[in-house]
Residue, then its C-alpha position, 0 to 999 in steps of 0.5 A: x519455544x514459540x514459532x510465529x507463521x508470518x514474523x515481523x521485519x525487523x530493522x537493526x539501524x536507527x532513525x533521527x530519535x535513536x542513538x546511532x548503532x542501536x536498533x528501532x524500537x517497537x513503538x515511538x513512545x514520547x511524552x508531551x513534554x517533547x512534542x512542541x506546542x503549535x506556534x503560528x507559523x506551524x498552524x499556517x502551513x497547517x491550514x495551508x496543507x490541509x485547506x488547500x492541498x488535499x491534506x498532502x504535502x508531496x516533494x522531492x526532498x532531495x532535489x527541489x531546486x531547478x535553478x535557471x537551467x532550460x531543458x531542451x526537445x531535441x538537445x544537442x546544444x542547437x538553437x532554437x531548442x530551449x523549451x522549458x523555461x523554470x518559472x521560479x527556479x524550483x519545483x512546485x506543487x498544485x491541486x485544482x480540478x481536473x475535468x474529463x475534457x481536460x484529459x488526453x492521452x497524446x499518441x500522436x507526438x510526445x505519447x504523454x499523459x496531457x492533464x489540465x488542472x484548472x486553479x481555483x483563484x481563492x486557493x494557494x495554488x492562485x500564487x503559482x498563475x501570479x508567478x507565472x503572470x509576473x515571469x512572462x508578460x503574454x503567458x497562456x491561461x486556457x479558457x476560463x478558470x486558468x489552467x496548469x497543463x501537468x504532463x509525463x510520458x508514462x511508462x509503456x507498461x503502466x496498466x490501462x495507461x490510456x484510460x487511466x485517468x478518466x477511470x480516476x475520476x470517479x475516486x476525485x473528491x470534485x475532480x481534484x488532482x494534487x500535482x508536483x514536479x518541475x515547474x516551468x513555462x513552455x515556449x516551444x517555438x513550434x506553437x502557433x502562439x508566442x505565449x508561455x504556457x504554465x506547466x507541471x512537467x514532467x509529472x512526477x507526483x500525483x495525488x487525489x482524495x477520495x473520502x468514504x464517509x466522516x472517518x475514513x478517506x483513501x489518498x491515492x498516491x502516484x510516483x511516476x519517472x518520466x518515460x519518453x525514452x521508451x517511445x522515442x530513444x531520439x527524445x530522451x529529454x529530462x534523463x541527461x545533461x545534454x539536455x539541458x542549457x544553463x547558458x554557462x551559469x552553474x548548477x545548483x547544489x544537488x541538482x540532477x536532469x529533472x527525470x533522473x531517477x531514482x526518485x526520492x519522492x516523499x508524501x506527508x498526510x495530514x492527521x489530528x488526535x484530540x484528547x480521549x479520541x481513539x487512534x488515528x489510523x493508516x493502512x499503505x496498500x501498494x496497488x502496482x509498482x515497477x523499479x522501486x528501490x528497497x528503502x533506506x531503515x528509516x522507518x520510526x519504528x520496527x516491523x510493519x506496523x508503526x504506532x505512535x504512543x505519547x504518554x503512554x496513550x497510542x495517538x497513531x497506528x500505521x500498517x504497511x499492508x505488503x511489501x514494507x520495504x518499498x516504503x519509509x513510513x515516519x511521522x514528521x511536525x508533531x505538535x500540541x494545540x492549546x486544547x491537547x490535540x497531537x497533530x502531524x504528518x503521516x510521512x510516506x516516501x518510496x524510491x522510484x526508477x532507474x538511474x541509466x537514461x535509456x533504461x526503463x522508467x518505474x512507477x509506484x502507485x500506492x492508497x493510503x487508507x486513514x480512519x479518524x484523525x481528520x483534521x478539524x477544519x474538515x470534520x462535520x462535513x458533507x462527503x464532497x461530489x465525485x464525478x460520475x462513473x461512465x458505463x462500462x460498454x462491455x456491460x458485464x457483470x463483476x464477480x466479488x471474491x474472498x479468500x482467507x489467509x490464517x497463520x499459526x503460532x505454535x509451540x514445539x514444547x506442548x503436548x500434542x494429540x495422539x497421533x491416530x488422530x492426525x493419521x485419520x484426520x490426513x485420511x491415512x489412517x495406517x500412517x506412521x508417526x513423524x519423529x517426536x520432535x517435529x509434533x507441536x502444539x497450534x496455540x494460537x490462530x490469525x486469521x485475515x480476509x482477502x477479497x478482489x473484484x473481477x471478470x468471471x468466466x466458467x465459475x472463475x475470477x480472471x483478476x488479471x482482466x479486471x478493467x480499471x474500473x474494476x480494479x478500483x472498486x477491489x480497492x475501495x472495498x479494502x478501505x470499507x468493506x466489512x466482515x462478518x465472522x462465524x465459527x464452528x469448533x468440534x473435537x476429534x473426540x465427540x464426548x468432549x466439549x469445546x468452550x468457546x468465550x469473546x474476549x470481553x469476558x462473555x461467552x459460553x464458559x466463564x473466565x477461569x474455565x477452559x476456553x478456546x478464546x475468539x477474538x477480533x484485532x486491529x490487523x495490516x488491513x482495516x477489516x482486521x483480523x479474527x483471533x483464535x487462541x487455544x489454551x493448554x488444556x486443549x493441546x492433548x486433543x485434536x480441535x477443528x475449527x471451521x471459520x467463514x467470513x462473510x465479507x459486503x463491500x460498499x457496492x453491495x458486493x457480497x462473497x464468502x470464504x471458509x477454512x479449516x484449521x487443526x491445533x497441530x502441525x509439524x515444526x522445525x528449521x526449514x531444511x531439517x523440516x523438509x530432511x525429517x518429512x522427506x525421511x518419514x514418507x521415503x518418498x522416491x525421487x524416481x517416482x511419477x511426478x515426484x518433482x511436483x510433489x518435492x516443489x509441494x513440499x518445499x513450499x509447505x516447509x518455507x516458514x518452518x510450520x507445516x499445518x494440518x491443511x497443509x499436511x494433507x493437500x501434500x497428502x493428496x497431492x501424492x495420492x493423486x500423482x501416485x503411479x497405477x498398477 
């Protein structure tokens, strides 16, 4: 029987593709005979998405409509105080410049984000200020390049909301904001002038790109339910009916007040695979996130990491990165071009906030990493300007840290090593043998790197304190940092040799000798993951494998981390695991600080594997609590 450490989710309902009942499948396989070939119409929004939106098409796909249906300051149903006029009765989505001048965290009325995207008039997102131009004869455009005023109320809680955006800038490819939400004229009577002003209000989708070098782009992705409640419970506007006028006409089909949640917000991000072109792919890295909703199984595959396979061929590979069920990940308008290129969407979508007005909005805010599968009309090109970051007044110097995370696959079948071996190894050499059917066998290892940057004080990393700034570099390091790996094999028994081959076939032993084979993988990260398998000869002896990773991110951050792994470890179903070790060790429950140590153990067994590190820092956790005499 084979027990893997960390096992895949596994969904049983089904997608468009499948037959209702059954179960996803592994992988989306397809052939080009099924995927259509791209007509005009699809080359157009193509083009559209991908030259003038970022690569991202953002919606609410199931409530886009806003009808005719003003919304009000106060409510209440009084005159004077229709505010919010829709433009062209439905939400829109527009990408322009975002200067630093244009950002201003308001704390002195609304307590609102108050952004000035300024719209390029060669761009599609021109056709939103000729809406607005032909609705309203005296409409306010700013200074200079027209502006769209995009705003929300953030949710209290959001981390560094007052300097969030000026931190975002530095990751803005030209400064560019990508915005969607309802789309509509403000013409509150308050103000000093008459005219409308063009707004995206409230804010409910943002998103911006921030290319890394030729191949690789992080998407940063920002759903936020409008919180103005949680300011001014005088003031809850867009969160019920009554705050809204549509002066006796009726609602639209689906409607709803414009930040009643949960929000259905879905993103689709550009990609294009041409013939014989490696994969394209994507990582879904969650960043922070409040009242995000469980997803409905739409997944197009199982598990966490997706793969599109045509022909036999993988076009796309997609890993959500933790939490995979915050998140629907499907791919959306594939299509064939005369040359054999397969082209889409990677569709991302998550259900964020609540649905009570006066309970407390959500937020999601997620990065999703691509490497390859750049669209053509964006390939060969210069990487664009950022702005430029801000010293950081404290003038502090971060520290970089990595961690390692290894998970087993086991064999309960397997022979195992002589037992004085462990009990040495555990530092207990008198220690009596657990029963014979928890021995096992480790066969395989996986090991993944994690790193963070961070405030240090006293030798330690405070990621909590991490300013923005900070907090982005971690993450930017997540999409390009690299890592170098070393490992070290010895054997209990210092007579016997350990081979070791790379999985090309090179190395120390040839391919028909007994080796431990060391591998590296595509992984739930772009780094990747180091594989160790151990093969069965090796089983009846005790192998250490001390394994460090070097890890440099693009700031020329430097951090290492080291493990020390064992091919043995305890097995069995969690509580008969946790019974038949508590049984072995006769631990007393009126011991000192037995609670401690029972907590130990129950989180050592939660997986049903107890490794050998684990073994002894439960071990040592006892040796340590143990009572004196």
């Amino acid at each position: 029987m084979r027990i893997t450490k960390r096992s895949p989710f596994v969904a049983f309902v089904c997608v468009a593709l499948a037959v209702s009942g059954c179960a996803l499948p592994v992988d989306l396989v397809l052939t080009s005979a099924q995927i259509p070939a791209c007509s005009a119409d699809a080359d157009a929004a193509w083009d559209r998405i991908v030259r003038d939106f970022l690569e991202v098409d953002a919606t609410t796909p199931e409530f886009v409509e806003l009808g005719v249906g003003k919304a009000e300051r106060g409510g209440g149903w009084h005159d004077h105080t229709d505010v919010w006029y829709p433009v062209d009765g439905f939400k829109a989505a527009i990408v322009g410049a975002l200067p630093r001048e244009g950002i201003h965290w308001n704390t002195t009325d609304d307590f609102d984000w108050d952004l000035d995207v300024h719209v390029d008039p060669a761009s599609a997102s021109q056709e939103r200020i000729e809406e607005v131009l032909q609705r309203w004869s005296d409409v306010d455009l700013g200074e200079g390049v027209p502006r769209i005023h995009c705003e929300i109320a953030p949710v209290p809680s959001f981390p560094d909301r007052a300097g969030f955006w000026q931190a975002q800038l530095p990751h803005m490819e030209e400064g560019k904001l990508g915005a969607f939400g309802p789309w509509v004229g403000d013409r509150n009577p308050d103000h000093s002038s008459d005219a409308a002003i063009p707004e995206i209000h409230p804010l409910e989708m943002s998103w911006w790109r921030e290319s890394l070098g030729p191949r690789d782009a992080i998407f940063w992705l920002l759903v936020m339910q409008d919180a103005i409640n949680e300011y001014d419970v005088d003031r809850n506007r867009f969160r019920q009916r009554d705050y809204f006028d549509f002066d006796g006409r009726p609602e639209p089909a689906g409607w709803r007040p414009w930040a009643k949640g949960p929000i259905h917000a879905q993103y689709r991000i550009a990609f294009e695979v041409l013939a014989n072109e490696p994969a394209a792919q994507f990582w879904i890295v969650p960043q922070v996130k409040l009242a995000v909703l469980p997803t409905p199984k739409w997944d197009m595959d199982d598990g966490a990491v997706h793969r599109l396979v045509v022909d036999g061929r993988e076009i796309l590979r997609a890993s959500e990165v933790a939490d995979e069920k915050d998140t629907v990940v499907r791919v959306a308008d594939l299509c064939r071009t005369e040359d054999g290129a397969i082209r889409g969407f990677l569709e991302v979508a998550t259900w964020v906030g609540v649905d009570e007005p006066d309970d407390a909005s959500g937020f999601h805010f997620l990065a999703v990493i691509r490497n390859g599968g750049v669209p053509r009309p964006l390939r060969d090109r210069p990487i664009p300007s950022r702005p430029t970051v801000r010293e950081s007044a404290k003038g502090e110097k971060p520290a970089f840290y990595a961690w390692l995370d290894a998970a087993p696959t086991v064999r309960t079948d397997a022979v195992t090593c002589a037992w004085y071996q462990v009990a040495k190894t555990l530092e207990q050499p008198d220690l009596a043998p657990p029963p014979a059917a928890l021995l096992s066998a480790v066969t395989e290892w996986e090991i993944t790197a994690n790193f963070e940057l961070g405030p240090e004080e006293r030798g330690k990393v405070y990621f909590e304190d991490a300013t923005a700034e900070q907090q982005l570099a971690s993450r930017e390091a997540l999409a390009i940092a690299r890592v170098e790996w070393d490992v070290n094999l010895t054997c209990f028994d210092p007579g016997t040799k350990i081979a070791t081959r790379e999985d090309d076939g090179k190395g120390a032993a040839d391919s028909t000798s007994p080796a431990v084979v060391i591998s590296k993988r595509t992984g739930r990260t772009p780094q990747g993951t180091l594989h160790l398998s151990i093969p069965p000869e090796y089983a009846s002896h005790l192998v250490h494998a001390t394994v460090t990773a070097t890890v440099t991110d693009a700031r020329g951050h430097v951090a290492k981390a080291t493990t020390e792994l064992w091919n043995f470890a305890l097995a069995a179903e969690r509580d008969r695991l946790a019974a038949e070790v508590r049984g072995w060790l006769d631990r007393s429950p009126h011991d000192p600080g037995s609670t401690i140590v029972q907590l130990l153990l129950y989180e050592i067994v939660s997986d049903g594997v107890i490794t050998l590190p684990e073994l002894r820092a439960y071990f040592r956790a006892i040796k340590k609590r143990a009572p004196t005499h």
